[in-house]
PDB file of N, CA, C and O in Angstrom:
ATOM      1  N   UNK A   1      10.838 -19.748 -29.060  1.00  0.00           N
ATOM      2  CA  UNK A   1      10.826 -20.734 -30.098  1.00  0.00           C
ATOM      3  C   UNK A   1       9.701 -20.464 -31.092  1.00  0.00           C
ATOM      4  O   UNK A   1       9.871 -20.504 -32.310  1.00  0.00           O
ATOM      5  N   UNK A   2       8.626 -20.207 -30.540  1.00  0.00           N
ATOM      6  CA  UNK A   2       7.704 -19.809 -31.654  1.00  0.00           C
ATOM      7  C   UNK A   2       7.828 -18.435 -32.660  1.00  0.00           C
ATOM      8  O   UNK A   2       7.415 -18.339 -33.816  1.00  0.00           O
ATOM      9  N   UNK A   3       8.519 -17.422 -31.856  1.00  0.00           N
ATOM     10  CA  UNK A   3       8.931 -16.325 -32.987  1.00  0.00           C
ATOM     11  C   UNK A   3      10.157 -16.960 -33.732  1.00  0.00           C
ATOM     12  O   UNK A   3      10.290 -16.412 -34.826  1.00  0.00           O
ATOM     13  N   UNK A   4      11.036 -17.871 -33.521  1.00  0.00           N
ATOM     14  CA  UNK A   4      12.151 -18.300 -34.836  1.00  0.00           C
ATOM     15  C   UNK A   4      10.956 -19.391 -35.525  1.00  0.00           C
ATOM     16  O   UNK A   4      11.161 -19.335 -36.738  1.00  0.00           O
ATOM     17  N   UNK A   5       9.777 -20.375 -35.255  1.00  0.00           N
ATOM     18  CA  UNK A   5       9.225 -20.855 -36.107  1.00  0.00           C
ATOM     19  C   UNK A   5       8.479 -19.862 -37.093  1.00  0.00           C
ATOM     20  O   UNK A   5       8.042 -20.295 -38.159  1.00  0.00           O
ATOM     21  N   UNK A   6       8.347 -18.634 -36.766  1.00  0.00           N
ATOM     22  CA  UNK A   6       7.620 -17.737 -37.390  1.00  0.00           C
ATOM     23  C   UNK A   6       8.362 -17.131 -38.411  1.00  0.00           C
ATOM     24  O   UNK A   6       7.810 -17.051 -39.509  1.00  0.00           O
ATOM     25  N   UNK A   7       9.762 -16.581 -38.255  1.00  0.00           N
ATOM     26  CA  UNK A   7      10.745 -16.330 -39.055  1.00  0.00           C
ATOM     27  C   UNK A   7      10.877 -17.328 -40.007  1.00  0.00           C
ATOM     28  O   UNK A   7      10.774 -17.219 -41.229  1.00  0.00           O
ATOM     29  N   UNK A   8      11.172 -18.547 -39.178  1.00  0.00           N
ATOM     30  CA  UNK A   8      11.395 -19.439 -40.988  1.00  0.00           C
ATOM     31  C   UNK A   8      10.286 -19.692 -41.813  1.00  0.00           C
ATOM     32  O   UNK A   8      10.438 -20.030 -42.987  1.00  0.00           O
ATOM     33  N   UNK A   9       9.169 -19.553 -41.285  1.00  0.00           N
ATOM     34  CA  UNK A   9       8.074 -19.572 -41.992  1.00  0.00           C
ATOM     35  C   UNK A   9       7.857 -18.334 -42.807  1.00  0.00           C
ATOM     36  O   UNK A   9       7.753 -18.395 -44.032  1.00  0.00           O
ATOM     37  N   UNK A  10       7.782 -17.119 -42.081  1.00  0.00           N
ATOM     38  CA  UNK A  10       8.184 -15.722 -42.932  1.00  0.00           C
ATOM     39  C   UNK A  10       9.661 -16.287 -44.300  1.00  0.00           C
ATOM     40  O   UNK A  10       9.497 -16.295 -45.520  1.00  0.00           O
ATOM     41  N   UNK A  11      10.572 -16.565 -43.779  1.00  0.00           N
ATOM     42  CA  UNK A  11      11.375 -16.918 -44.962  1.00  0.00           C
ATOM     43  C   UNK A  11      11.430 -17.633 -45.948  1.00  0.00           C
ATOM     44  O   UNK A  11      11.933 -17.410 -47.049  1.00  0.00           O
ATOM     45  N   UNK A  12      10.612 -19.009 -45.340  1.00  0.00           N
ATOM     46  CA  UNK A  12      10.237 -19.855 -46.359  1.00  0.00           C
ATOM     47  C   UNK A  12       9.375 -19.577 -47.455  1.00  0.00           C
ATOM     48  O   UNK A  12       9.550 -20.092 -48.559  1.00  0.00           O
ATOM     49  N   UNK A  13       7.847 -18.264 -47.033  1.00  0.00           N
ATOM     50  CA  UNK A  13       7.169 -17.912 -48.093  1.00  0.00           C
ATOM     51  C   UNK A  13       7.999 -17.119 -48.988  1.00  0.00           C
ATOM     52  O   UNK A  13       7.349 -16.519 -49.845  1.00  0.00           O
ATOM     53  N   UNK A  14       9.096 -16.975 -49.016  1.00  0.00           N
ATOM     54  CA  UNK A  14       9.958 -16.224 -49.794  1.00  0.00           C
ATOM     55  C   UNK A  14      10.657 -16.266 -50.646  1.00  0.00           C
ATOM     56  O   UNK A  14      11.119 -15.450 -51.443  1.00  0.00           O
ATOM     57  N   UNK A  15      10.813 -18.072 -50.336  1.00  0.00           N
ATOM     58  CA  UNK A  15      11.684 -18.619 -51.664  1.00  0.00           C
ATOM     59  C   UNK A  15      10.738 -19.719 -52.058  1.00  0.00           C
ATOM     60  O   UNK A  15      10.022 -20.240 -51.202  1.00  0.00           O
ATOM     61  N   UNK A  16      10.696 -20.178 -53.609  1.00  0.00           N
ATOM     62  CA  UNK A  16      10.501 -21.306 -53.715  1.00  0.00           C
ATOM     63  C   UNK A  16      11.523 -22.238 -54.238  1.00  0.00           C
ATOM     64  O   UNK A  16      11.059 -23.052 -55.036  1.00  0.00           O
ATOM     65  N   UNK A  17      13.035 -22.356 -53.958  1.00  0.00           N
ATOM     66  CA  UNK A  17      13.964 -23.241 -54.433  1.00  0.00           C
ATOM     67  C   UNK A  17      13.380 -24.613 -52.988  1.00  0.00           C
ATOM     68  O   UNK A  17      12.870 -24.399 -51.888  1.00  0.00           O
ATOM     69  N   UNK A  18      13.756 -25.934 -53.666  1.00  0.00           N
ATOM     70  CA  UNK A  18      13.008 -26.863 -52.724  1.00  0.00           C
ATOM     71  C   UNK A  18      13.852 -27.019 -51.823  1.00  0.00           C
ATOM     72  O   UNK A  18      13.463 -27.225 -50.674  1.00  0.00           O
ATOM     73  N   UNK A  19      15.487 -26.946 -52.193  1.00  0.00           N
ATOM     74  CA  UNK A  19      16.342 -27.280 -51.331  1.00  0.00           C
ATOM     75  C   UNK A  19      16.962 -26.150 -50.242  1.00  0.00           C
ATOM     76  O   UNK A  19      17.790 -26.372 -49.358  1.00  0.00           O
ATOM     77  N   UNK A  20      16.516 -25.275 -50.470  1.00  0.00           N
ATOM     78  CA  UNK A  20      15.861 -23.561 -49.267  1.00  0.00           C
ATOM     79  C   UNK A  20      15.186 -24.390 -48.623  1.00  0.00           C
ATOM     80  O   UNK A  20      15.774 -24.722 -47.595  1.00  0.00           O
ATOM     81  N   UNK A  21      14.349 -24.809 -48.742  1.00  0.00           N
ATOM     82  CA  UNK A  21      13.059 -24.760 -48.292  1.00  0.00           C
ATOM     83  C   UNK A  21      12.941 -26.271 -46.928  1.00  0.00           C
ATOM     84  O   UNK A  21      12.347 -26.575 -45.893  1.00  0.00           O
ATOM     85  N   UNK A  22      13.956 -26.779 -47.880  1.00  0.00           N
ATOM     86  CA  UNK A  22      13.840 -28.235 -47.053  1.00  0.00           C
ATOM     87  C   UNK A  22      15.388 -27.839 -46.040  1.00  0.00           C
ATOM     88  O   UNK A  22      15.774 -28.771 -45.335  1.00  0.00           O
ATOM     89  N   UNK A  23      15.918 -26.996 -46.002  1.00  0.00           N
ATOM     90  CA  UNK A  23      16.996 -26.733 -45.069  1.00  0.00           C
ATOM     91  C   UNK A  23      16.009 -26.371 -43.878  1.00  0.00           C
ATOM     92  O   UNK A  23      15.993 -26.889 -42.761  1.00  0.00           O
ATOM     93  N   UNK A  24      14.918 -25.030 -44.533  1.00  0.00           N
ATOM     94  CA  UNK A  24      14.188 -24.562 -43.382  1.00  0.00           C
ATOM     95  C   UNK A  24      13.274 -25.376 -42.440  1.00  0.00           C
ATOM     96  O   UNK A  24      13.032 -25.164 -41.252  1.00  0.00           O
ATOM     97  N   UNK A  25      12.869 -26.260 -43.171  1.00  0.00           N
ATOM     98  CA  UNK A  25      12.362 -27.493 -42.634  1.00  0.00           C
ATOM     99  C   UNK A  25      12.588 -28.262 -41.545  1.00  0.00           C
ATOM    100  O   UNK A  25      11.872 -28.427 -40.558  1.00  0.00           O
ATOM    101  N   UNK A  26      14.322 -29.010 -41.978  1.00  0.00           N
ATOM    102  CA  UNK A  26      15.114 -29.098 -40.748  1.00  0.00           C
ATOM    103  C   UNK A  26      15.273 -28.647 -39.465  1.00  0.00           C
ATOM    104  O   UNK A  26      15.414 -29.307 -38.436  1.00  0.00           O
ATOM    105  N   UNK A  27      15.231 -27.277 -39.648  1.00  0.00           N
ATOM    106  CA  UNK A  27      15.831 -26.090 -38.885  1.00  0.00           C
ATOM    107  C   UNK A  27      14.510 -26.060 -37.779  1.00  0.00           C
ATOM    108  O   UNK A  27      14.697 -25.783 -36.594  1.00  0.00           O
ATOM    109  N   UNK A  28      12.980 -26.425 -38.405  1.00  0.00           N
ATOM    110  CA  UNK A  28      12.023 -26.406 -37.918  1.00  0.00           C
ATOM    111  C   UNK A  28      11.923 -27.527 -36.933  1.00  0.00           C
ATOM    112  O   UNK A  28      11.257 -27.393 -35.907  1.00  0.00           O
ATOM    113  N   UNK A  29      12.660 -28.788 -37.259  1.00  0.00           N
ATOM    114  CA  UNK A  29      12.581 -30.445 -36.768  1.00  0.00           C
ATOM    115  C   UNK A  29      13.714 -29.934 -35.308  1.00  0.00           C
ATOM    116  O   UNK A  29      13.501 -30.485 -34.228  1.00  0.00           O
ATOM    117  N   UNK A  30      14.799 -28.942 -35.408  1.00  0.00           N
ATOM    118  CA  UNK A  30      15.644 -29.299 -34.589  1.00  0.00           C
ATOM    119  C   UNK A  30      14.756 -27.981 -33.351  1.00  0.00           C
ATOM    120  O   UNK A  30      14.928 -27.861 -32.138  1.00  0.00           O
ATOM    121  N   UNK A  31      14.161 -27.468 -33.954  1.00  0.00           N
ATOM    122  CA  UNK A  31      13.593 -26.515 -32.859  1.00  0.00           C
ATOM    123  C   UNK A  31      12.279 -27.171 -32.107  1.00  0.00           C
ATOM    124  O   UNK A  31      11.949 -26.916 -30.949  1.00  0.00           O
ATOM    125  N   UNK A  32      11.587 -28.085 -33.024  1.00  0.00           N
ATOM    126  CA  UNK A  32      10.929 -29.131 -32.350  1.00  0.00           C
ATOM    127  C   UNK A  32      10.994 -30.015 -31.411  1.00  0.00           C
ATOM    128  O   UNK A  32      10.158 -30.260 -30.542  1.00  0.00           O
ATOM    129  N   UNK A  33      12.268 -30.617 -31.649  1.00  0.00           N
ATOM    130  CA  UNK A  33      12.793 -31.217 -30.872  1.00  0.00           C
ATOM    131  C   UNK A  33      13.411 -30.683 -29.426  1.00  0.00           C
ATOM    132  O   UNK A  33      13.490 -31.298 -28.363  1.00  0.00           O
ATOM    133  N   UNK A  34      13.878 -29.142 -29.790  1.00  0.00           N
ATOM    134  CA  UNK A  34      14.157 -28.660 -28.101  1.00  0.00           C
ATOM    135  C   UNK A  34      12.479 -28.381 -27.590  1.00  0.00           C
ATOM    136  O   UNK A  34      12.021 -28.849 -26.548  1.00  0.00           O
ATOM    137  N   UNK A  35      12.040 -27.898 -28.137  1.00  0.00           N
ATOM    138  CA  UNK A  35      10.656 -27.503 -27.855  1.00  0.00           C
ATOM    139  C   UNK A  35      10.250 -28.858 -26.576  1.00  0.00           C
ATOM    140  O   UNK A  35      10.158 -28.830 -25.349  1.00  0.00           O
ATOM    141  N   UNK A  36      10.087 -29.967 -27.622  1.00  0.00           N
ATOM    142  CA  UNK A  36       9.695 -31.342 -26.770  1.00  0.00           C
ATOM    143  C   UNK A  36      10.113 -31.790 -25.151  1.00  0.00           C
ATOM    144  O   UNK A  36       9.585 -32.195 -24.116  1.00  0.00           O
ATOM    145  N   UNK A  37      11.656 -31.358 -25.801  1.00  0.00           N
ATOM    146  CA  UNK A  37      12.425 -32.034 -24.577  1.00  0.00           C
ATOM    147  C   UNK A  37      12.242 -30.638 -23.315  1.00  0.00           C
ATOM    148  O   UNK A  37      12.135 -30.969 -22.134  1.00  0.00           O
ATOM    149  N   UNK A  38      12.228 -29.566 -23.583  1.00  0.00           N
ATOM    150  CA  UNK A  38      12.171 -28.439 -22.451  1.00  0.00           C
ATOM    151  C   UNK A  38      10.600 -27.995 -22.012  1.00  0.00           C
ATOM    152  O   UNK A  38      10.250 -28.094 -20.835  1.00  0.00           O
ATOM    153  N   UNK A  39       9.851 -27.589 -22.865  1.00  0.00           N
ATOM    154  CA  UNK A  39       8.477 -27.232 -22.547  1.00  0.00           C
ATOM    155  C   UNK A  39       7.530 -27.993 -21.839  1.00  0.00           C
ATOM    156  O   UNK A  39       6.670 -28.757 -22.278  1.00  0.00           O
ATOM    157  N   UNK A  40       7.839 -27.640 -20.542  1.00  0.00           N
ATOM    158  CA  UNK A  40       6.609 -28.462 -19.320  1.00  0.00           C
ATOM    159  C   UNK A  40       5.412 -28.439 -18.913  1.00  0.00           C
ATOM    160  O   UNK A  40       4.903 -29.196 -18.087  1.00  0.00           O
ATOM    161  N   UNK A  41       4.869 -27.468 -19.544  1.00  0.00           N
ATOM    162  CA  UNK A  41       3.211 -27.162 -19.486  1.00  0.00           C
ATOM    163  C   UNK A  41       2.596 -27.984 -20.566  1.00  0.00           C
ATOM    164  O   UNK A  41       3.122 -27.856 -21.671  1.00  0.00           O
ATOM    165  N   UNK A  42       1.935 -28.521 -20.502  1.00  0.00           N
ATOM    166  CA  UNK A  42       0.766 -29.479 -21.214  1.00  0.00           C
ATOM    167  C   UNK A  42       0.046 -28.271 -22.389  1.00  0.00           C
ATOM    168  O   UNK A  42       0.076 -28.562 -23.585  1.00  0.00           O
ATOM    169  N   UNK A  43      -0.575 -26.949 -21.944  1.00  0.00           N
ATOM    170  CA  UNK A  43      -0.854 -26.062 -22.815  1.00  0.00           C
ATOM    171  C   UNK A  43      -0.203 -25.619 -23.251  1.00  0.00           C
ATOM    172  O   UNK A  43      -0.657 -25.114 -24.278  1.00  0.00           O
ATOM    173  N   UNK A  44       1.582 -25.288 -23.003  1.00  0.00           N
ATOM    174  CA  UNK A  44       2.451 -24.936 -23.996  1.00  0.00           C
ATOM    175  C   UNK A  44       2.579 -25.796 -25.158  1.00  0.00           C
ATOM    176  O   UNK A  44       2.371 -25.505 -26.336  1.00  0.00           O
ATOM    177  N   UNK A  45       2.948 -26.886 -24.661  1.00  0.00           N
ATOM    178  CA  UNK A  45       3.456 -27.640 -25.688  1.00  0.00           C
ATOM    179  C   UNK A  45       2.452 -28.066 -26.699  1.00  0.00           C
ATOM    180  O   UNK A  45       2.862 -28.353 -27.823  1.00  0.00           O
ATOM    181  N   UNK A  46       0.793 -28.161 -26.342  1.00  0.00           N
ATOM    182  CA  UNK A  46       0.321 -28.095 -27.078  1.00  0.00           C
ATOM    183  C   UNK A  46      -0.041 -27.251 -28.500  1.00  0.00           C
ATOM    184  O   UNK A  46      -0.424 -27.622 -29.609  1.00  0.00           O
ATOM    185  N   UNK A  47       0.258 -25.987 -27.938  1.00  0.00           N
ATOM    186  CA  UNK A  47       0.047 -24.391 -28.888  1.00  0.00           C
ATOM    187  C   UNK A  47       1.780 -25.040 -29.456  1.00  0.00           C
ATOM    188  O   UNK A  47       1.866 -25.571 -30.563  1.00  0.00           O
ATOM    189  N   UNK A  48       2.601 -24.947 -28.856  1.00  0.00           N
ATOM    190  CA  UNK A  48       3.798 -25.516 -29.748  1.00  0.00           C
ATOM    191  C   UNK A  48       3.478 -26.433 -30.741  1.00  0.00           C
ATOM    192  O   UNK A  48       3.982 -26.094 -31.812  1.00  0.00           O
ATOM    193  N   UNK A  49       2.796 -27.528 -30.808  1.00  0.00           N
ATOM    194  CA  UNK A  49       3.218 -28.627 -31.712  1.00  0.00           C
ATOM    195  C   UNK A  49       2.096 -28.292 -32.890  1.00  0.00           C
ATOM    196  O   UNK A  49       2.239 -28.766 -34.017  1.00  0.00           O
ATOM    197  N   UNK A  50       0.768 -27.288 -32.490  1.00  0.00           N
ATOM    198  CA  UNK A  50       0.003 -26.682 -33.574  1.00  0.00           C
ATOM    199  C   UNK A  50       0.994 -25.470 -34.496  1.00  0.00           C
ATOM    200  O   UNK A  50       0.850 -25.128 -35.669  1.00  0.00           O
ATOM    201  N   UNK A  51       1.785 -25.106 -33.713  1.00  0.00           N
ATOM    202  CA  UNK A  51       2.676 -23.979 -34.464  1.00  0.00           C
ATOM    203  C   UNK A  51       3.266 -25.269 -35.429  1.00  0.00           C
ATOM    204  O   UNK A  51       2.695 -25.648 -36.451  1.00  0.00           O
ATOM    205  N   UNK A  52       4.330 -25.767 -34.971  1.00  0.00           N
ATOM    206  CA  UNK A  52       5.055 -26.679 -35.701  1.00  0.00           C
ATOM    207  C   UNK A  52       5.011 -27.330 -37.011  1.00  0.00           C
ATOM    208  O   UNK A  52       5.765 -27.521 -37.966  1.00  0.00           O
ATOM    209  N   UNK A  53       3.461 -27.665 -36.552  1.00  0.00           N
ATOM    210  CA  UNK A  53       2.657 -28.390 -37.602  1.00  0.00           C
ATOM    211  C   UNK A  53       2.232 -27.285 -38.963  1.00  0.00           C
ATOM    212  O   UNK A  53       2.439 -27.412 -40.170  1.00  0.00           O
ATOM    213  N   UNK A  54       1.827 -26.619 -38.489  1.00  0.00           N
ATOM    214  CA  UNK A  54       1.733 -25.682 -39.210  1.00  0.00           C
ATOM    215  C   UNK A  54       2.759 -24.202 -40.153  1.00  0.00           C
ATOM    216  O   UNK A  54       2.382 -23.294 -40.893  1.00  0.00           O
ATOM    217  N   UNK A  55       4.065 -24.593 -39.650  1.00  0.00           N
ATOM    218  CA  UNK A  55       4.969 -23.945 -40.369  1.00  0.00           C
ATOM    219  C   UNK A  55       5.332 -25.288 -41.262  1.00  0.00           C
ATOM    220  O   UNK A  55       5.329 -25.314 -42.493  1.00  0.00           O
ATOM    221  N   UNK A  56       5.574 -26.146 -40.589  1.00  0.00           N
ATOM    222  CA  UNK A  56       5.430 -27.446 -41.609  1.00  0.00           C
ATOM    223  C   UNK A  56       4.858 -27.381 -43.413  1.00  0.00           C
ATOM    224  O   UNK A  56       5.238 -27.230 -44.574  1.00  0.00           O
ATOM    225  N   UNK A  57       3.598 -27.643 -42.475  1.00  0.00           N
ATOM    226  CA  UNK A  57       2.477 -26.948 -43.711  1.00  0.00           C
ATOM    227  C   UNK A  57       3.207 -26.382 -44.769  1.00  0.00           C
ATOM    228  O   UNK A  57       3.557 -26.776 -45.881  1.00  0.00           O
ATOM    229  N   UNK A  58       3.387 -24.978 -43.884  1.00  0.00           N
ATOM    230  CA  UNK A  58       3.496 -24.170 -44.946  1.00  0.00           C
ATOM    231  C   UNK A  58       4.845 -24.420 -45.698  1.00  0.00           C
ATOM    232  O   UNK A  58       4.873 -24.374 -46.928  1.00  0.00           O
ATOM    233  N   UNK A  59       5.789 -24.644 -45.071  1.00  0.00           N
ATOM    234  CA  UNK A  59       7.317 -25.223 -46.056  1.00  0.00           C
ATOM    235  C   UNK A  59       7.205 -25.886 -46.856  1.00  0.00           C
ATOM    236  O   UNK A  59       8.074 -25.817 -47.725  1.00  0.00           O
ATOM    237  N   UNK A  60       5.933 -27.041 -47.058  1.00  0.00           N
ATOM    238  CA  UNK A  60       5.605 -28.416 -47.821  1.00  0.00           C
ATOM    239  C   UNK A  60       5.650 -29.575 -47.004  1.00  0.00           C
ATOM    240  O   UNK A  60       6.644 -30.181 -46.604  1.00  0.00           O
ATOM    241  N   UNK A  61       4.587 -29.778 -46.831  1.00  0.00           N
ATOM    242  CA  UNK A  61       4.336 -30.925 -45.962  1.00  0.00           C
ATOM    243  C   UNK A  61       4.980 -32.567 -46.886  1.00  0.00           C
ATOM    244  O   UNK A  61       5.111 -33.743 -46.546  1.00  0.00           O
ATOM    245  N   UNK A  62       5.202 -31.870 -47.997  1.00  0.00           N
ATOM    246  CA  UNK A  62       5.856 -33.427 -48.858  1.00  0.00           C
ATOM    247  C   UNK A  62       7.796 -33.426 -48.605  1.00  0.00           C
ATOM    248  O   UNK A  62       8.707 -34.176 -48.954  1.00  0.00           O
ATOM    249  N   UNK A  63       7.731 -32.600 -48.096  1.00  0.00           N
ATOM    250  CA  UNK A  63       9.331 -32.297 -47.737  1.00  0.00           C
ATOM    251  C   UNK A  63       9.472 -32.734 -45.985  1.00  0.00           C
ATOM    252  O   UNK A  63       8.808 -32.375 -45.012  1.00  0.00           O
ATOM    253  N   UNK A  64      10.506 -33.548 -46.107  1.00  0.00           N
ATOM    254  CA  UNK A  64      10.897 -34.417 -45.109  1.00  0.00           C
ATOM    255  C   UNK A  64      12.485 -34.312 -45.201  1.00  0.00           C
ATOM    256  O   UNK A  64      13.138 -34.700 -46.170  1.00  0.00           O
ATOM    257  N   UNK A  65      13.220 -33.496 -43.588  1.00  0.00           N
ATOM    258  CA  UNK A  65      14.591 -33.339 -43.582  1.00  0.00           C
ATOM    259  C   UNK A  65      15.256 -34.503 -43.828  1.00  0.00           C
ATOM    260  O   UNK A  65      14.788 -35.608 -43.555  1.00  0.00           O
ATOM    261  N   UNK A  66      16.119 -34.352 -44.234  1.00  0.00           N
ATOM    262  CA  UNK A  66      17.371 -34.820 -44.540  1.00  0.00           C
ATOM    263  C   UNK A  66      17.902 -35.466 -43.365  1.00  0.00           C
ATOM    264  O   UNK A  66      18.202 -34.710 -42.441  1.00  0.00           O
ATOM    265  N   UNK A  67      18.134 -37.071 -43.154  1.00  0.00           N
ATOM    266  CA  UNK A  67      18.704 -37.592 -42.136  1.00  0.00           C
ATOM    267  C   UNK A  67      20.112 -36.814 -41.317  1.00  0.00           C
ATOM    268  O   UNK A  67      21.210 -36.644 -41.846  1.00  0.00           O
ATOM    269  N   UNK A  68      19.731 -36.417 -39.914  1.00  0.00           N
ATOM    270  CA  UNK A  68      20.925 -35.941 -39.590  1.00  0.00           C
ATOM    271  C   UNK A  68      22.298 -36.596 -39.019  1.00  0.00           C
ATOM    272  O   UNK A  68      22.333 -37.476 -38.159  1.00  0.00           O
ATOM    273  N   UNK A  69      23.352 -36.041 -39.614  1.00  0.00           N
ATOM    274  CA  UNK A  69      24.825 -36.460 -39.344  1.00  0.00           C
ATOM    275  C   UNK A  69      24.953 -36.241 -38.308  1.00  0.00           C
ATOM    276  O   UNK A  69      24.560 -35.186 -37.810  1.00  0.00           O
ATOM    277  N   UNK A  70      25.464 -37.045 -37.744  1.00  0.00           N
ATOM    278  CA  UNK A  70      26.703 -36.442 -36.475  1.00  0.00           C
ATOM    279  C   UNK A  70      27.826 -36.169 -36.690  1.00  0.00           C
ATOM    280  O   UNK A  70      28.638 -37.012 -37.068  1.00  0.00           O
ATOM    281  N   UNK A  71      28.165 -34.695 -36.460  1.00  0.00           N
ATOM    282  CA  UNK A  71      29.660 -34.385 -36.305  1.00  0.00           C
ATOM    283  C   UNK A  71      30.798 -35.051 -35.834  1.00  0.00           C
ATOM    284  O   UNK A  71      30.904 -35.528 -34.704  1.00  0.00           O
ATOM    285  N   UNK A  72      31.830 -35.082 -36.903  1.00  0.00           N
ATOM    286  CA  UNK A  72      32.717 -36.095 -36.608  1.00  0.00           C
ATOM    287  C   UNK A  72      33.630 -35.125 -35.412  1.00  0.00           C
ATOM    288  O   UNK A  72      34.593 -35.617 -34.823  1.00  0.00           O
TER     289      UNK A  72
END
C-alpha cells in the first residue's frame, strides 16, 4: 500500500488539472481506508497514516474526494 501511495503521489506531481488530481486523492482515501481496516501493528499503521497524510499534502490538502456512490 505504501508503494501505490507513492505512485499516485509520483503521478499527481505530474499533473496540475484539479480534477486529476482530486480523482488521485480519492484513490488515496480508498487505500486508506483498507490500510485502517487490515494493518495490525500499532507501528505499521502509524508510518501508514504519516504516508497518507502526506501524499495528501502533496495532492492539495484543500481538495477533499468526492462523496462516494454506491454501485447500483
Amino acid at each position: 500500500m505504501l508503494r501505490m501511495l507513492g505512485a499516485l503521489q509520483a503521478i499527481g506531481s505530474m499533473t496540475d488539472d484539479t480534477s486529476r488530481r482530486r480523482i488521485l486523492g480519492e484513490q488515496v482515501c480508498y487505500i486508506a481506508e483498507v490500510g485502517t481496516r487490515t494493518i495490525l501493528s500499532r507501528h505499521d499503521r502509524v508510518r501508514f497514516a504519516e504516508r497518507v497524510s502526506e501524499v495528501r499534502v502533496s495532492l492539495g490538502a484543500e481538495l477533499e474526494p468526492a462523496p462516494h456512490k454506491e454501485p447500483r
